[in-house]
MDAnalysis code that builds the backbone (N, CA, C; Angstrom):
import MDAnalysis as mda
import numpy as np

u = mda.Universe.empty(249, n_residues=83, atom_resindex=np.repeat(np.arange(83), 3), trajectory=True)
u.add_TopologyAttr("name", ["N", "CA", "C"] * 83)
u.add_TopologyAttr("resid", np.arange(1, 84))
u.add_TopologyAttr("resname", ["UNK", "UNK", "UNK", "UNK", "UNK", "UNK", "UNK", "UNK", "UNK", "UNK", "UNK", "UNK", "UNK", "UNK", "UNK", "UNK", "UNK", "UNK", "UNK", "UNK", "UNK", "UNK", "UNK", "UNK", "UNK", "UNK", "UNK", "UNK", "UNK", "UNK", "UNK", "UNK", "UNK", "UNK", "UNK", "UNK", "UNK", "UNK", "UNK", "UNK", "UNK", "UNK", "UNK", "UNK", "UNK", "UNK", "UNK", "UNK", "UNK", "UNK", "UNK", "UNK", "UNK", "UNK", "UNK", "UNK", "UNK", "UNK", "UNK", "UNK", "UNK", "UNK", "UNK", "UNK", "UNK", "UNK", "UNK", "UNK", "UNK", "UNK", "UNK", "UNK", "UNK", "UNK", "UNK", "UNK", "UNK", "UNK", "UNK", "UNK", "UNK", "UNK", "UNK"])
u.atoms.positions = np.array([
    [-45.660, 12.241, -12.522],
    [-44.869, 12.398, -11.324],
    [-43.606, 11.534, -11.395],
    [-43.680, 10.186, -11.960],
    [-42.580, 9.735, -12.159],
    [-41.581, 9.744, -12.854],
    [-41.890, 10.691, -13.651],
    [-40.744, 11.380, -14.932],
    [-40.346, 12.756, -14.058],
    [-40.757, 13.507, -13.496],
    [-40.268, 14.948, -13.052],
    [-39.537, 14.077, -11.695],
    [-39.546, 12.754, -10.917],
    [-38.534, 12.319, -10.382],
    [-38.373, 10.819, -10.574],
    [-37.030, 11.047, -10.941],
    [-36.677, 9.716, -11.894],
    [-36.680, 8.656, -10.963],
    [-35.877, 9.059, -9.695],
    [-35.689, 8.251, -8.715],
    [-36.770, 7.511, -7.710],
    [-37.730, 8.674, -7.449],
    [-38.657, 7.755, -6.844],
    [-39.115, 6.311, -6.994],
    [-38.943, 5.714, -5.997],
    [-40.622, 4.249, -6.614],
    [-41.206, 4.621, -6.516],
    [-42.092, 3.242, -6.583],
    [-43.580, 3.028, -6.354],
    [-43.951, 3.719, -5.095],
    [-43.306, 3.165, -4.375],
    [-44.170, 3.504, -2.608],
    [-43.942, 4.881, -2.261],
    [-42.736, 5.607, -2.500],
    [-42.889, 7.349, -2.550],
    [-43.930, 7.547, -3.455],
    [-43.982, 7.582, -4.653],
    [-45.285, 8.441, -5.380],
    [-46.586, 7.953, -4.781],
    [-46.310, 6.684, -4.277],
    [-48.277, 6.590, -3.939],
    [-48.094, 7.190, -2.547],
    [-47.303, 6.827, -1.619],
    [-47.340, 7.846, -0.104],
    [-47.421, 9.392, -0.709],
    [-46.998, 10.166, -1.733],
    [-47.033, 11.324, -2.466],
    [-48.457, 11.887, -3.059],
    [-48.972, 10.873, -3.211],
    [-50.340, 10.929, -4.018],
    [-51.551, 10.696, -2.943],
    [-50.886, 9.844, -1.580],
    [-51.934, 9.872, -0.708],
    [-52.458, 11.107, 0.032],
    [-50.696, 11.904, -0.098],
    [-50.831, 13.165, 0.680],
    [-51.551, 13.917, -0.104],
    [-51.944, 14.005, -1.411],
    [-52.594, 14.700, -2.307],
    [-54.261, 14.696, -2.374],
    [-54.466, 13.653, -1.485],
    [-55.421, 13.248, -1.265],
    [-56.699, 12.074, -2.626],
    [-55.480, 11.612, -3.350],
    [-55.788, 10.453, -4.351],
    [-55.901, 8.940, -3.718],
    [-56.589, 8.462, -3.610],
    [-56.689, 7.018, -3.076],
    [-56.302, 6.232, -4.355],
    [-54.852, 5.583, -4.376],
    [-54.760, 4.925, -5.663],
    [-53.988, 3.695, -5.116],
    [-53.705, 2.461, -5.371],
    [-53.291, 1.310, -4.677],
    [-51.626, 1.935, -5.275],
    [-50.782, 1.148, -4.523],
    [-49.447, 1.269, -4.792],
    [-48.961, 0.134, -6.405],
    [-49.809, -0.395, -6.504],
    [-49.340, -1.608, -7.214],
    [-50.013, -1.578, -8.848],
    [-50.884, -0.324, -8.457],
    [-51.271, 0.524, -9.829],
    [-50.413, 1.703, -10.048],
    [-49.653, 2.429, -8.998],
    [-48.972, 3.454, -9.420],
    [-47.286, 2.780, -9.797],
    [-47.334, 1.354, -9.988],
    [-45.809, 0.806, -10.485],
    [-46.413, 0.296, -11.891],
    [-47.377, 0.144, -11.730],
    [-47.781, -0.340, -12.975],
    [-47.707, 0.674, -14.143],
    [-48.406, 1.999, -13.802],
    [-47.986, 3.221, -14.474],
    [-46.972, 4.078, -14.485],
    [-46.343, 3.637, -14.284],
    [-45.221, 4.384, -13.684],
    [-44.187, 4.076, -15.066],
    [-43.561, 5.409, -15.612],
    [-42.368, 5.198, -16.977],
    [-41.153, 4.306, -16.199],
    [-40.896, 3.319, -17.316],
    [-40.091, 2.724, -16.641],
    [-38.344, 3.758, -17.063],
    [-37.374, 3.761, -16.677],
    [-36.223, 3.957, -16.649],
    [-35.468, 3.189, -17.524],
    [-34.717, 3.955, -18.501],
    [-34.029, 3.302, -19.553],
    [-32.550, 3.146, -19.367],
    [-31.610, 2.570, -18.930],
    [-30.426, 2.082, -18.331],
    [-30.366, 2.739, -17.013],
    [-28.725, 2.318, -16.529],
    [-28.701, 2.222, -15.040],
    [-29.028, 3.776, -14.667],
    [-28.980, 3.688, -13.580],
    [-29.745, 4.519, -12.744],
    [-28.059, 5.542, -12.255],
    [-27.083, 4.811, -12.365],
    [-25.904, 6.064, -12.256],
    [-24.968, 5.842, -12.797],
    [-23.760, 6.233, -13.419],
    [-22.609, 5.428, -13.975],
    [-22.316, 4.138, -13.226],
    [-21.478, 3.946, -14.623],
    [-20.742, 2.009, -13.921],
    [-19.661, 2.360, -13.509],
    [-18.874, 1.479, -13.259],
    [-17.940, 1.243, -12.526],
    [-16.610, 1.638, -13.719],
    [-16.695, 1.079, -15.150],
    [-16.129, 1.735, -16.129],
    [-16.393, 2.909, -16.496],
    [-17.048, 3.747, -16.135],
    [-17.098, 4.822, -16.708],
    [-17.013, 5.718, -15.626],
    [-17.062, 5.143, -14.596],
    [-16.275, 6.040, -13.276],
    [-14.731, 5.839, -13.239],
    [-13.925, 4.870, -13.728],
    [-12.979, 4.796, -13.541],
    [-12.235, 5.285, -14.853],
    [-13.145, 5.579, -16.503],
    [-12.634, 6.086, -16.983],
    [-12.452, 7.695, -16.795],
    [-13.383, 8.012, -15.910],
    [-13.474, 9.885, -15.554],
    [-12.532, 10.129, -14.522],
    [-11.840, 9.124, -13.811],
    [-11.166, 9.325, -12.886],
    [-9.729, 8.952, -12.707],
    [-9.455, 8.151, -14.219],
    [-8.214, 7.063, -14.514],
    [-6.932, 8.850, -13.995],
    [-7.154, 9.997, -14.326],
    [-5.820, 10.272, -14.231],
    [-5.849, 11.012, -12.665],
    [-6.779, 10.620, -11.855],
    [-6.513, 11.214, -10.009],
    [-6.087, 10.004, -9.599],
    [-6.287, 8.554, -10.089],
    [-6.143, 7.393, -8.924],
    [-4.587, 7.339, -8.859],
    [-3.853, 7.124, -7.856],
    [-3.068, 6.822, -7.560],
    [-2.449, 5.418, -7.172],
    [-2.217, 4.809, -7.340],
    [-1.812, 3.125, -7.511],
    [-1.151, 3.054, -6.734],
    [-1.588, 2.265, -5.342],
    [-1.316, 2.270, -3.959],
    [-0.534, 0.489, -3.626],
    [-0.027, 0.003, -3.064],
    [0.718, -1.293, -2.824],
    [0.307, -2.179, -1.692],
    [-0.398, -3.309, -0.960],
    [-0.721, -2.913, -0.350],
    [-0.026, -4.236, 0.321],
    [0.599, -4.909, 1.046],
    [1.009, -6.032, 2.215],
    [0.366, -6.663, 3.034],
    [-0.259, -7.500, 3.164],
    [-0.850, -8.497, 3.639],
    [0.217, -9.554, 4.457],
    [0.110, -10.196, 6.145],
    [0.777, -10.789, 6.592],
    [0.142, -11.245, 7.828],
    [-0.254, -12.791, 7.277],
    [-1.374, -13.570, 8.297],
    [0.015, -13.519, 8.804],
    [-0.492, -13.354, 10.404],
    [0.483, -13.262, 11.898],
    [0.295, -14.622, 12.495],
    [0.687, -15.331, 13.303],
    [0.797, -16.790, 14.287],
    [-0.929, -16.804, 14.825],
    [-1.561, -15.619, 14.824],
    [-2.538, -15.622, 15.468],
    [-4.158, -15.430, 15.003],
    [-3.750, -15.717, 13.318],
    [-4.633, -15.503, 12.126],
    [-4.992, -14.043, 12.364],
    [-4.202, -13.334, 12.731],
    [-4.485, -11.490, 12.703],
    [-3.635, -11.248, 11.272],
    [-4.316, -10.141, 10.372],
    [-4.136, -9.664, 9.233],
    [-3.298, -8.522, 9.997],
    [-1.840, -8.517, 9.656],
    [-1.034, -7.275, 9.743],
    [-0.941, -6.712, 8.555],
    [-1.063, -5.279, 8.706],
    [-0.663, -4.862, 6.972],
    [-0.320, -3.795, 6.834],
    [0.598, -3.178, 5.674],
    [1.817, -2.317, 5.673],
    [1.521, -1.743, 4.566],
    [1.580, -0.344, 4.375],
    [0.855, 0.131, 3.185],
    [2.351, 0.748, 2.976],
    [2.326, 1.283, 1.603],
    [3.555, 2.134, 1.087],
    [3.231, 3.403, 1.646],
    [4.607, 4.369, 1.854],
    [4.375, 5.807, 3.197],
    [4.257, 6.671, 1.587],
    [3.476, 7.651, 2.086],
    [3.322, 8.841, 1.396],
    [4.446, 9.486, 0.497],
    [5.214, 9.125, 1.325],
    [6.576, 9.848, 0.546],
    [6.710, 8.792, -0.961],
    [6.362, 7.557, -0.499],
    [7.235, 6.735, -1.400],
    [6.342, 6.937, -2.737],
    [4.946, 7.193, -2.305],
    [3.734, 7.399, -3.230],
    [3.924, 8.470, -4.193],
    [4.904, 9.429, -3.641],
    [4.772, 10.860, -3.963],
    [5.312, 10.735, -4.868],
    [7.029, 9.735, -5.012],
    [7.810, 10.163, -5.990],
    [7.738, 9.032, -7.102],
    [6.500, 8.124, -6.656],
    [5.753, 7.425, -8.003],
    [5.180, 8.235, -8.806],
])
């Protein structure tokens, strides 16, 4: 069960197995359970290498005010456009 879903834990397959009507402790079904061989979804590099040519490189202004309020000023669309 834990290979046909990768994602589940422990506590879904044994709530899964209770409904099945198996009495099995939860702490035996982690024990058997295949473990998962790297991360569980892309990284952060390899999302940003699949995505390096949509991002758009945005500017962004920061300006603590008299009143410790963060004002901030982004570049307008237009200016983005003809980057």
């Amino acid at each position: 069960m834990s290979i046909d879903n990768s994602l589940w834990g422990a506590p879904r397959i044994h709530g899964e197995l209770l409904k099945l009507g198996f009495e099995v402790a939860q702490s035996s079904v982690a024990k058997y359970m295949v473990k998962r061989r790297g991360p569980p979804s892309q990284g952060w590099q390899t999302f940003l290498h699949n995505h390096a040519p949509d991002i758009a490189a945005m500017d962004l202004f920061v300006v603590p005010t008299i009143g410790f309020d963060l004002a901030t000023h982004s570049s307008s669309s237009d200016w983005t456009a003809e980057a």
